[in-house]
C-alpha positions, 0 to 999 in steps of 0.5 A: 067667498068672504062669508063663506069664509066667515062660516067655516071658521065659524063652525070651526070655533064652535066645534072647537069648543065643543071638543074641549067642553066634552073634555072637560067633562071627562076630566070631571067624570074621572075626578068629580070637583069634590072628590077626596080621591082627586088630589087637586081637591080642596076636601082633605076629610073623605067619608070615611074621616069623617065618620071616623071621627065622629065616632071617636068624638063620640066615644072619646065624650062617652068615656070621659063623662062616665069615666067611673064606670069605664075600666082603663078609661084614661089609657083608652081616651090616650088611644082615642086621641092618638087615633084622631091624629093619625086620621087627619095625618093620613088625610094630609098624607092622602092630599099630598099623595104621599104614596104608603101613607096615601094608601093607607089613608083608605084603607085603616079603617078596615084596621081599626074595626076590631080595636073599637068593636073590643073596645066595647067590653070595657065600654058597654056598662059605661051608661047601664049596669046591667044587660037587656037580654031579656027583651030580645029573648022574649022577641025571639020566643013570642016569634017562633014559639022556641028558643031559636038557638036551642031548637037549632042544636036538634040539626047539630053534626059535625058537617054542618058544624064545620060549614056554619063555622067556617061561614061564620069565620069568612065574615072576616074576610069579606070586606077586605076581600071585596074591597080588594077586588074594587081597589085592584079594578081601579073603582076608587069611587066604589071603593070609597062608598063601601068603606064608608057604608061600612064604617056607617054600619058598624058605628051605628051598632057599637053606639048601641051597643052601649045604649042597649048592653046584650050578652049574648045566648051564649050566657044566657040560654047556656042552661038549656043548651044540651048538645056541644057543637062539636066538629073539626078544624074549622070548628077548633079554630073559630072555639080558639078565637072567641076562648082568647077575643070573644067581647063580653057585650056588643051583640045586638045588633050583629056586627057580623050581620051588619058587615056582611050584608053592607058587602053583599048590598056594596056587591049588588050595586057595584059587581053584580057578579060577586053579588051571585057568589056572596049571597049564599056566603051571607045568608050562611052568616046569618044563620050562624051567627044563630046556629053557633049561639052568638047571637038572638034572632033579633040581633040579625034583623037588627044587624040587617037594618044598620047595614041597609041604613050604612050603605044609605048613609055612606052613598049619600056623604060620599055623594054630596057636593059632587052629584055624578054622571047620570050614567045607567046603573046610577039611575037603576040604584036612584030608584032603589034607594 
Protein backbone atom coordinates (compact mmCIF):
# COMPACT_ATOMS: atom_id res chain seq x y z
CA UNK A 1 0.00 0.00 0.00
CA UNK A 2 2.88 2.17 0.90
CA UNK A 3 4.44 1.85 -2.85
CA UNK A 4 1.38 2.14 -4.32
CA UNK A 5 1.15 5.37 -2.44
CA UNK A 6 4.52 6.38 -3.61
CA UNK A 7 3.30 5.83 -7.31
CA UNK A 8 0.48 8.02 -7.28
CA UNK A 9 2.14 10.79 -5.68
CA UNK A 10 4.36 10.17 -8.07
CA UNK A 11 2.51 10.58 -11.00
CA UNK A 12 0.79 13.39 -9.18
CA UNK A 13 4.19 15.39 -9.37
CA UNK A 14 4.90 14.72 -12.87
CA UNK A 15 1.74 15.72 -13.96
CA UNK A 16 1.88 18.55 -11.95
CA UNK A 17 4.80 19.56 -13.69
CA UNK A 18 3.60 19.36 -16.88
CA UNK A 19 0.68 21.82 -16.09
CA UNK A 20 2.84 24.18 -15.19
CA UNK A 21 5.60 23.60 -18.14
CA UNK A 22 2.51 23.89 -20.94
CA UNK A 23 1.79 27.12 -18.84
CA UNK A 24 4.93 28.58 -19.20
CA UNK A 25 4.85 27.97 -22.80
CA UNK A 26 1.81 29.76 -23.14
CA UNK A 27 2.83 32.49 -21.25
CA UNK A 28 5.68 32.68 -23.81
CA UNK A 29 3.65 32.29 -26.78
CA UNK A 30 1.64 35.28 -25.95
CA UNK A 31 4.90 37.24 -25.20
CA UNK A 32 8.18 35.72 -26.90
CA UNK A 33 11.39 36.41 -23.91
CA UNK A 34 12.56 39.10 -26.66
CA UNK A 35 9.55 40.62 -27.68
CA UNK A 36 9.35 44.53 -27.66
CA UNK A 37 5.68 44.41 -27.47
CA UNK A 38 5.78 42.44 -23.86
CA UNK A 39 6.83 45.24 -21.21
CA UNK A 40 8.94 42.67 -19.06
CA UNK A 41 11.38 42.60 -21.93
CA UNK A 42 14.83 44.05 -21.75
CA UNK A 43 14.80 45.13 -25.57
CA UNK A 44 13.55 49.05 -25.43
CA UNK A 45 14.33 49.51 -29.53
CA UNK A 46 11.80 47.40 -31.59
CA UNK A 47 12.34 46.72 -35.48
CA UNK A 48 10.76 49.69 -36.48
CA UNK A 49 13.32 51.92 -33.80
CA UNK A 50 15.92 50.53 -35.25
CA UNK A 51 15.43 51.02 -38.84
CA UNK A 52 14.21 54.33 -38.05
CA UNK A 53 17.00 55.13 -36.77
CA UNK A 54 19.22 53.93 -38.79
CA UNK A 55 18.04 55.69 -41.68
CA UNK A 56 18.09 59.25 -40.02
CA UNK A 57 21.97 57.99 -39.16
CA UNK A 58 21.97 57.85 -42.59
CA UNK A 59 20.62 60.76 -43.93
CA UNK A 60 21.69 62.91 -40.90
CA UNK A 61 25.92 61.81 -42.33
CA UNK A 62 24.58 62.49 -45.71
CA UNK A 63 23.41 65.88 -45.07
CA UNK A 64 26.33 67.10 -43.16
CA UNK A 65 28.97 65.88 -45.41
CA UNK A 66 27.43 67.43 -48.62
CA UNK A 67 26.11 69.93 -46.78
CA UNK A 68 26.84 72.15 -49.87
CA UNK A 69 24.65 70.66 -52.19
CA UNK A 70 21.83 70.48 -49.57
CA UNK A 71 19.30 73.29 -49.27
CA UNK A 72 18.44 73.95 -45.53
CA UNK A 73 20.74 71.39 -44.67
CA UNK A 74 21.07 72.69 -40.93
CA UNK A 75 17.20 73.30 -40.22
CA UNK A 76 16.96 69.63 -41.52
CA UNK A 77 19.84 67.77 -39.45
CA UNK A 78 18.01 70.07 -36.45
CA UNK A 79 14.97 68.15 -37.50
CA UNK A 80 16.95 64.79 -37.77
CA UNK A 81 18.21 65.05 -34.27
CA UNK A 82 15.07 65.96 -32.94
CA UNK A 83 13.51 63.21 -34.63
CA UNK A 84 16.25 60.76 -32.84
CA UNK A 85 15.09 61.85 -29.38
CA UNK A 86 11.80 61.42 -29.85
CA UNK A 87 12.25 57.55 -31.11
CA UNK A 88 13.95 56.61 -28.27
CA UNK A 89 11.63 58.90 -25.83
CA UNK A 90 8.81 56.70 -27.14
CA UNK A 91 10.68 53.35 -26.99
CA UNK A 92 11.13 54.37 -23.25
CA UNK A 93 7.45 55.39 -23.10
CA UNK A 94 6.56 52.14 -24.78
CA UNK A 95 8.80 50.18 -21.93
CA UNK A 96 6.84 51.85 -19.18
CA UNK A 97 3.54 51.45 -20.71
CA UNK A 98 3.02 54.81 -20.90
CA UNK A 99 -0.53 54.35 -22.36
CA UNK A 100 -0.58 57.45 -25.39
CA UNK A 101 2.81 57.81 -25.51
CA UNK A 102 3.00 53.95 -25.69
CA UNK A 103 0.68 54.00 -28.41
CA UNK A 104 2.27 56.12 -30.59
CA UNK A 105 5.43 54.33 -30.12
CA UNK A 106 3.96 51.89 -32.86
CA UNK A 107 2.80 53.82 -34.60
CA UNK A 108 4.73 57.29 -35.62
CA UNK A 109 6.56 55.72 -38.21
CA UNK A 110 3.26 55.57 -40.61
CA UNK A 111 3.84 59.62 -39.51
CA UNK A 112 7.17 60.28 -40.53
CA UNK A 113 7.04 58.76 -43.95
CA UNK A 114 5.89 61.94 -46.00
CA UNK A 115 8.24 64.13 -43.98
CA UNK A 116 11.40 61.91 -45.00
CA UNK A 117 9.92 61.00 -48.53
CA UNK A 118 9.44 65.28 -49.08
CA UNK A 119 12.48 65.66 -47.65
CA UNK A 120 13.97 63.96 -50.86
CA UNK A 121 13.40 67.23 -52.83
CA UNK A 122 16.07 69.04 -50.88
CA UNK A 123 18.28 65.88 -50.80
CA UNK A 124 18.33 64.29 -53.99
CA UNK A 125 21.28 66.21 -55.51
CA UNK A 126 23.35 66.05 -52.47
CA UNK A 127 25.86 63.36 -54.37
CA UNK A 128 24.69 63.71 -58.24
CA UNK A 129 23.97 67.09 -59.95
CA UNK A 130 21.95 66.17 -62.45
CA UNK A 131 19.07 63.27 -63.16
CA UNK A 132 19.38 59.30 -64.70
CA UNK A 133 16.00 59.44 -66.45
CA UNK A 134 17.79 58.44 -69.32
CA UNK A 135 18.69 54.84 -68.50
CA UNK A 136 15.11 54.01 -67.41
CA UNK A 137 13.57 55.70 -70.51
CA UNK A 138 15.83 53.67 -72.48
CA UNK A 139 14.65 50.25 -70.48
CA UNK A 140 11.25 51.12 -70.78
CA UNK A 141 11.54 51.62 -74.66
CA UNK A 142 14.09 48.89 -75.56
CA UNK A 143 11.15 46.68 -73.39
CA UNK A 144 7.94 47.42 -75.01
CA UNK A 145 9.21 49.18 -78.28
CA UNK A 146 6.98 52.43 -76.92
CA UNK A 147 6.87 54.85 -74.50
CA UNK A 148 4.81 53.39 -71.84
CA UNK A 149 2.96 56.43 -70.59
CA UNK A 150 2.49 58.02 -74.00
CA UNK A 151 1.22 54.77 -75.48
CA UNK A 152 -1.39 54.72 -72.39
CA UNK A 153 -2.78 58.18 -73.19
CA UNK A 154 -4.41 56.33 -76.80
CA UNK A 155 -7.10 54.40 -73.64
CA UNK A 156 -7.34 58.07 -71.81
CA UNK A 157 -11.65 58.92 -70.86
CA UNK A 158 -12.69 60.34 -68.17
CA UNK A 159 -14.01 57.02 -66.30
CA UNK A 160 -10.65 55.45 -66.33
CA UNK A 161 -9.10 58.62 -65.44
CA UNK A 162 -11.21 58.84 -62.40
CA UNK A 163 -10.59 55.10 -61.46
CA UNK A 164 -6.77 55.39 -62.03
CA UNK A 165 -6.79 58.40 -59.87
CA UNK A 166 -8.60 57.21 -56.95
CA UNK A 167 -6.32 53.88 -56.97
CA UNK A 168 -3.64 55.95 -57.07
CA UNK A 169 -4.89 58.12 -54.06
CA UNK A 170 -5.87 54.92 -52.11
CA UNK A 171 -2.32 54.05 -51.61
CA UNK A 172 -2.48 56.63 -48.91
CA UNK A 173 -4.75 54.55 -47.36
CA UNK A 174 -3.29 51.22 -47.17
CA UNK A 175 -0.92 51.01 -44.59
CA UNK A 176 -2.98 52.94 -42.14
CA UNK A 177 -5.96 50.93 -43.19
CA UNK A 178 -4.34 47.15 -42.72
CA UNK A 179 -2.47 48.34 -40.08
CA UNK A 180 -5.61 49.46 -38.28
CA UNK A 181 -7.31 46.00 -39.03
CA UNK A 182 -4.54 44.03 -37.13
CA UNK A 183 -4.11 46.38 -34.31
CA UNK A 184 -7.98 46.23 -33.72
CA UNK A 185 -7.75 42.29 -34.03
CA UNK A 186 -5.02 42.39 -31.15
CA UNK A 187 -2.24 40.61 -33.84
CA UNK A 188 0.33 42.96 -32.21
CA UNK A 189 3.21 40.37 -33.63
CA UNK A 190 1.59 40.96 -37.02
CA UNK A 191 1.21 44.58 -36.60
CA UNK A 192 4.87 44.86 -35.87
CA UNK A 193 6.45 43.15 -38.83
CA UNK A 194 4.30 45.03 -41.29
CA UNK A 195 5.40 48.21 -39.80
CA UNK A 196 8.73 47.22 -39.95
CA UNK A 197 8.45 45.57 -43.60
CA UNK A 198 7.13 48.81 -44.34
CA UNK A 199 9.75 50.87 -42.85
CA UNK A 200 12.30 48.52 -44.60
CA UNK A 201 10.83 48.97 -47.84
CA UNK A 202 10.49 52.45 -48.07
CA UNK A 203 14.31 53.52 -46.55
CA UNK A 204 15.73 51.43 -48.95
CA UNK A 205 13.93 53.39 -51.84
CA UNK A 206 14.72 56.94 -50.52
CA UNK A 207 18.49 55.89 -49.89
CA UNK A 208 18.28 55.42 -53.72
CA UNK A 209 16.68 57.95 -54.31
CA UNK A 210 19.91 59.70 -53.79
CA UNK A 211 22.01 57.70 -55.30
CA UNK A 212 20.26 57.45 -58.37
CA UNK A 213 18.11 60.97 -58.85
CA UNK A 214 15.13 60.38 -61.50
CA UNK A 215 12.21 63.01 -62.25
CA UNK A 216 9.85 61.36 -63.44
CA UNK A 217 7.96 61.10 -67.01
CA UNK A 218 6.19 63.92 -65.97
CA UNK A 219 9.21 66.10 -66.77
CA UNK A 220 10.63 64.02 -69.07
CA UNK A 221 8.40 62.65 -71.59
CA UNK A 222 6.15 65.98 -71.19
CA UNK A 223 6.58 66.78 -74.94
CA UNK A 224 5.36 63.96 -76.57
CA UNK A 225 2.44 63.77 -74.20
CA UNK A 226 -0.61 64.89 -76.35
CA UNK A 227 -3.75 64.02 -74.31
CA UNK A 228 -4.39 65.77 -70.75
CA UNK A 229 -5.97 63.29 -68.67
CA UNK A 230 -8.81 65.18 -67.70
CA UNK A 231 -11.84 63.92 -65.36
CA UNK A 232 -13.57 64.72 -61.96
CA UNK A 233 -13.13 65.04 -58.40
CA UNK A 234 -10.95 62.28 -58.11
CA UNK A 235 -9.02 63.54 -60.75
CA UNK A 236 -9.20 67.21 -59.29
CA UNK A 237 -7.92 66.27 -56.21
CA UNK A 238 -5.15 64.03 -56.77
CA UNK A 239 -4.00 67.29 -59.54
CA UNK A 240 -4.43 69.49 -56.46
CA UNK A 241 -2.16 67.37 -54.31
CA UNK A 242 0.86 67.12 -56.55
CA UNK A 243 0.25 71.06 -57.78
CA UNK A 244 1.08 72.01 -53.64
CA UNK A 245 3.25 68.25 -52.34
CA UNK A 246 4.59 66.92 -55.51
CA UNK A 247 8.61 66.18 -54.83
CA UNK A 248 10.71 66.81 -57.64
CA UNK A 249 13.02 63.65 -57.46
CA UNK A 250 12.45 60.20 -55.51
CA UNK A 251 10.66 58.24 -58.23
CA UNK A 252 12.75 55.30 -58.98
CA UNK A 253 11.93 53.14 -57.10
CA UNK A 254 8.04 53.73 -56.82
CA UNK A 255 7.34 54.30 -53.25
CA UNK A 256 3.76 54.09 -54.16
CA UNK A 257 4.74 50.37 -55.53
CA UNK A 258 6.81 49.69 -52.69
CA UNK A 259 4.24 50.25 -50.10
CA UNK A 260 1.53 48.79 -51.83
CA UNK A 261 2.75 45.40 -52.33
CA UNK A 262 4.51 45.16 -48.76
CA UNK A 263 0.73 45.52 -47.84
CA UNK A 264 -0.66 43.35 -50.00
CA UNK A 265 2.28 40.73 -49.29
CA UNK A 266 1.65 41.68 -45.20
CA UNK A 267 -2.19 40.62 -46.46
CA UNK A 268 -1.28 37.35 -47.67
CA UNK A 269 0.66 36.23 -45.19
CA UNK A 270 -1.46 37.63 -42.16
CA UNK A 271 -5.41 37.87 -43.57
CA UNK A 272 -5.75 35.93 -46.50
CA UNK A 273 -9.08 37.30 -46.78
CA UNK A 274 -8.00 41.04 -47.34
CA UNK A 275 -5.12 39.49 -49.26
CA UNK A 276 -8.48 38.70 -52.07
CA UNK A 277 -9.74 42.62 -51.47
CA UNK A 278 -6.11 44.23 -51.85
CA UNK A 279 -4.90 42.43 -54.76
CA UNK A 280 -7.01 44.26 -57.82
CA UNK A 281 -6.38 47.59 -55.30
CA UNK A 282 -2.65 47.03 -55.78
CA UNK A 283 -2.46 46.08 -59.29
CA UNK A 284 -4.55 48.97 -59.99
CA UNK A 285 -1.81 51.07 -58.22
CA UNK A 286 0.67 49.65 -60.17
CA UNK A 287 -0.78 50.50 -63.47
CA UNK A 288 -1.38 54.13 -62.41
CA UNK A 289 1.30 55.18 -61.26
CA UNK A 290 2.30 54.53 -65.23
CA UNK A 291 -1.27 55.67 -66.40
CA UNK A 292 -0.93 59.07 -64.55
CA UNK A 293 2.63 59.42 -65.77
CA UNK A 294 4.20 59.46 -62.29
CA UNK A 295 6.36 57.08 -62.84
CA UNK A 296 8.68 54.50 -65.56
CA UNK A 297 7.91 51.08 -66.00
CA UNK A 298 11.24 50.45 -64.41
CA UNK A 299 10.15 52.36 -61.09
CA UNK A 300 7.32 49.67 -60.65
CA UNK A 301 9.73 46.67 -60.83
CA UNK A 302 12.00 48.37 -59.03
CA UNK A 303 9.29 49.30 -56.39
CA UNK A 304 8.19 45.60 -56.28
CA UNK A 305 11.50 44.31 -55.51
CA UNK A 306 12.23 46.72 -52.46
CA UNK A 307 8.85 45.60 -50.89
CA UNK A 308 9.64 41.53 -51.54
CA UNK A 309 13.16 42.49 -49.94
CA UNK A 310 11.37 44.94 -46.78
CA UNK A 311 8.87 42.20 -45.97
CA UNK A 312 12.06 39.80 -46.11
CA UNK A 313 14.05 42.20 -44.11
CA UNK A 314 11.55 43.18 -41.54
CA UNK A 315 10.27 39.36 -40.60
CA UNK A 316 13.55 38.38 -40.10
CA UNK A 317 14.63 41.43 -37.14
CA UNK A 318 11.41 41.29 -36.11
CA UNK A 319 12.20 37.55 -35.73
CA UNK A 320 15.66 37.28 -34.32
CA UNK A 321 16.46 36.39 -30.72
CA UNK A 322 12.68 34.88 -30.37
CA UNK A 323 11.95 32.15 -32.88
CA UNK A 324 8.18 31.35 -32.48
CA UNK A 325 5.88 28.61 -32.27
CA UNK A 326 6.16 26.39 -35.00
CA UNK A 327 2.49 26.92 -35.63
CA UNK A 328 0.91 25.95 -39.13
CA UNK A 329 0.97 29.08 -41.10
CA UNK A 330 4.64 29.94 -39.60
CA UNK A 331 5.68 26.76 -41.54
CA UNK A 332 3.55 27.24 -44.73
CA UNK A 333 5.39 31.07 -45.13
CA UNK A 334 9.01 29.36 -43.85
CA UNK A 335 8.79 27.61 -47.17
CA UNK A 336 7.80 30.62 -49.07
CA UNK A 337 10.43 32.68 -47.91
Amino acid sequence: MEDRGLKIERRGSKLASEVEDRGSKSASNIYPRSSTLDPRSSIILNAADRLTLAYLVFSTTLIFVCRRNVPQWATLMAIHLGLIVMIVSLAYARKRSVPVLGLLSHWYPTLIFLFFFEEVGLTVHAIFPGWFDEYLIKADYAAFGVHPTVWLEGFSNYWLNEYMQLAYTSYFLLTIGLGAYLWVSGRREDFAVFIASTCAAYYLCYVIFVLFPIESPHHTLRHLQRVELAGGPFTAFINLIEKHGRVHGGAFPSAHVAGSVVALISAWRFTRRAGYWLTPLVLSVCVATVYGRYHYVMDVFAGILMAVIGCRLGKKLCSSGHPSTPTRRNVVWRLVD
